[in-house]
DOLOSE-430876 format. One record per residue (C-alpha): x, y, z; residue number from 1. Coordinates in nm, 3 decimals. Example, Ala and Ser with C-alpha at 12.3 -4.5 7.8 and 13.67 -1.06 7.14 Angstrom:
residues 2
{px: 1.230; py: -0.450; pz: 0.780; nr: 1} .
{px: 1.367; py: -0.106; pz: 0.714; nr: 2} .
END
This chain:
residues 101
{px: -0.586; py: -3.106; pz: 1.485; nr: 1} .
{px: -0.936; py: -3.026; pz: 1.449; nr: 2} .
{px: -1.036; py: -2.663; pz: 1.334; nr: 3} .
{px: -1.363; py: -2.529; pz: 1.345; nr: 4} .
{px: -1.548; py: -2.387; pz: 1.114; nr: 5} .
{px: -1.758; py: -2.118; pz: 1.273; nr: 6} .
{px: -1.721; py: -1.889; pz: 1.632; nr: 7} .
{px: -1.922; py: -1.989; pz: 1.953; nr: 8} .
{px: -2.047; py: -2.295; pz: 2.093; nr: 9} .
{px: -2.109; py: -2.620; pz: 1.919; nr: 10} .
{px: -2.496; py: -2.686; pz: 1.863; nr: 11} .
{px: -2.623; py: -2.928; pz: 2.024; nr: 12} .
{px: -2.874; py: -3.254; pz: 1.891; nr: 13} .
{px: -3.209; py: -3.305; pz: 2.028; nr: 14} .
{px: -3.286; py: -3.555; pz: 2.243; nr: 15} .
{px: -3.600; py: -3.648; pz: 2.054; nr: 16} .
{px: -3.760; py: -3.578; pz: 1.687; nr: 17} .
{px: -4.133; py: -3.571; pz: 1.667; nr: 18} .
{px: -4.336; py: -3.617; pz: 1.355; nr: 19} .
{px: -4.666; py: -3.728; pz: 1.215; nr: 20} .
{px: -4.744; py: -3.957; pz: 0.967; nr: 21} .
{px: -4.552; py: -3.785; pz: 0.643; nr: 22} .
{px: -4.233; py: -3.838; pz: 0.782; nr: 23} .
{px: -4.268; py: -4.218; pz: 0.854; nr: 24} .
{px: -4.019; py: -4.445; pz: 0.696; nr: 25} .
{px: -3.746; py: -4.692; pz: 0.769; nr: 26} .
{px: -3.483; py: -4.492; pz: 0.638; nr: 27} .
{px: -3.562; py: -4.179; pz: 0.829; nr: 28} .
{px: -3.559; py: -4.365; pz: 1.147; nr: 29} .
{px: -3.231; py: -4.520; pz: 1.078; nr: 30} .
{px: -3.104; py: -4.227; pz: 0.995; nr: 31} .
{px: -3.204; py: -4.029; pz: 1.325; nr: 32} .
{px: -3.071; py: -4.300; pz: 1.533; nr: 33} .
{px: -2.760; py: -4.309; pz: 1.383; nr: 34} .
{px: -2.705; py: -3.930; pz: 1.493; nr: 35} .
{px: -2.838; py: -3.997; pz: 1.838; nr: 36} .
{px: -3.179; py: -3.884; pz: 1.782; nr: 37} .
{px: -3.478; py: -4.032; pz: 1.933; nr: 38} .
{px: -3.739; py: -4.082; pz: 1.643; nr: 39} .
{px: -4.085; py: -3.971; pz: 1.786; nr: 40} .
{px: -4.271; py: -4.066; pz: 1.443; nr: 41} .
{px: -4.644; py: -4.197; pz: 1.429; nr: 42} .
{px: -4.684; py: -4.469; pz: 1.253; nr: 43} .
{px: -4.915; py: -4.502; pz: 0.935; nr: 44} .
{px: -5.193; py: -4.707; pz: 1.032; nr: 45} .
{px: -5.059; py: -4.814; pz: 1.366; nr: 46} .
{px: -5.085; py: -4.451; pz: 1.633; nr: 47} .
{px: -5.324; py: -4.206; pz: 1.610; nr: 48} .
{px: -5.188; py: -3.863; pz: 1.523; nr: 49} .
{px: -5.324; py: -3.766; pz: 1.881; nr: 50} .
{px: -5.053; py: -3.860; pz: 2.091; nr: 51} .
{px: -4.813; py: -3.609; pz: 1.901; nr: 52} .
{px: -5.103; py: -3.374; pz: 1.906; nr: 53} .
{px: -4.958; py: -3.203; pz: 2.191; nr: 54} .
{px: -4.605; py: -3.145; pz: 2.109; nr: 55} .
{px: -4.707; py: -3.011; pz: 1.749; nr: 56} .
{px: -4.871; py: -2.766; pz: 1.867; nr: 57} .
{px: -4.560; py: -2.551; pz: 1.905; nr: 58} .
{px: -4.415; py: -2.634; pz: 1.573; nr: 59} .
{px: -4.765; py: -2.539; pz: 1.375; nr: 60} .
{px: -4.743; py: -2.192; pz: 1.619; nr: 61} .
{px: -4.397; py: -2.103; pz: 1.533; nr: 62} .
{px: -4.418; py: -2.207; pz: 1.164; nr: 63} .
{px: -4.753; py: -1.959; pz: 1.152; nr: 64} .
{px: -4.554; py: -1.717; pz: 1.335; nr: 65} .
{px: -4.253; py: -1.743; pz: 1.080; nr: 66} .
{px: -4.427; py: -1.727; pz: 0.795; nr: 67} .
{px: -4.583; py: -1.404; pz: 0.919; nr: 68} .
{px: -4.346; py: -1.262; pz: 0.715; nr: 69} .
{px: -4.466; py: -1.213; pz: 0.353; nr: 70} .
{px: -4.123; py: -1.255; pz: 0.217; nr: 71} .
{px: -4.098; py: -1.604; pz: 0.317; nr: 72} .
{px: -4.466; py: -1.660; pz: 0.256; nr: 73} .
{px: -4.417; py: -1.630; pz: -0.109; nr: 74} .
{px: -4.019; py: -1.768; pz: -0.194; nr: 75} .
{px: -3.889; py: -1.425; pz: -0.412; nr: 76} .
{px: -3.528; py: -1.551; pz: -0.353; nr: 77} .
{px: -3.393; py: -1.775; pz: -0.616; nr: 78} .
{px: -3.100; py: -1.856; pz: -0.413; nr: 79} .
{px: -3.094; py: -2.085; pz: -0.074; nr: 80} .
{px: -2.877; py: -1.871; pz: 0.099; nr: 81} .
{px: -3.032; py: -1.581; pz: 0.080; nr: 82} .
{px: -3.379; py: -1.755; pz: 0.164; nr: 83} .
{px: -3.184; py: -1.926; pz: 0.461; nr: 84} .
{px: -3.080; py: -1.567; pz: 0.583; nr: 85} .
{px: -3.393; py: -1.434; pz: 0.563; nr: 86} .
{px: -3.549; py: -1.722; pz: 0.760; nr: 87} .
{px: -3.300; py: -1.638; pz: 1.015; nr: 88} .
{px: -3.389; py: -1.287; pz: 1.034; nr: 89} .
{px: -3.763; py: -1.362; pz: 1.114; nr: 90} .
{px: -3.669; py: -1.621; pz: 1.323; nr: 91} .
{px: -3.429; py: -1.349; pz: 1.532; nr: 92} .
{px: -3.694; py: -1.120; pz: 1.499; nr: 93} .
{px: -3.961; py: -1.373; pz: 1.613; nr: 94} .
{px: -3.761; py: -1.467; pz: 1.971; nr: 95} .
{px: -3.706; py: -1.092; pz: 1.985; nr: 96} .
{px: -4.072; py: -0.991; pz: 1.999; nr: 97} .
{px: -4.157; py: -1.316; pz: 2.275; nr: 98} .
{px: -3.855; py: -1.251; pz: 2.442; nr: 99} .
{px: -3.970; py: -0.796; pz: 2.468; nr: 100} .
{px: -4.307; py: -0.909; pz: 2.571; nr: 101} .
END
């Protein structure tokens, strides 16, 4: 028998991963496909950073919109978990404010 850790419903994977040219490596590929995950990666030297251009857009807005938040701007907490809450909290708080509008 199976028990769960944690209420609700299970997350679910992304179809696809998308990435520029930092992330690009064998392993990381491998690894992505393993779990199901459609690498989306530019290659170094290979793809132009363009193509992804207009997907990461949306992760550059929501990381500026994140770090909005001068507590996470500057890392006061020495412990992950309480860093991991707090990036929680202005992600909740982020939606919230979209969501209001």
């Amino acid at each position: 028998m199976l028990i769960r850790a944690r209420r609700g419903p299970r997350r679910r994977r992304p179809d696809k991963a998308r990435a520029d040219k930092g992330y690009d490596s064998a392993e990381l590929r491998a690894w992505l496909r393993r779990r199901g995950v459609t690498p989306r990666i530019a290659r170094r030297g290979v793809e132009s950073s363009e193509r992804l251009g207009r997907h990461r857009w949306k992760i550059e807005r929501t990381i500026a919109w994140i770090f909005g938040y001068r507590r996470l701007t500057v890392r006061y907490e020495r412990s992950a978990n309480l860093f991991a809450a707090f990036l929680t909290l202005a992600a909740t708080l982020t939606c919230w404010k979209k969501l209001a509008t």
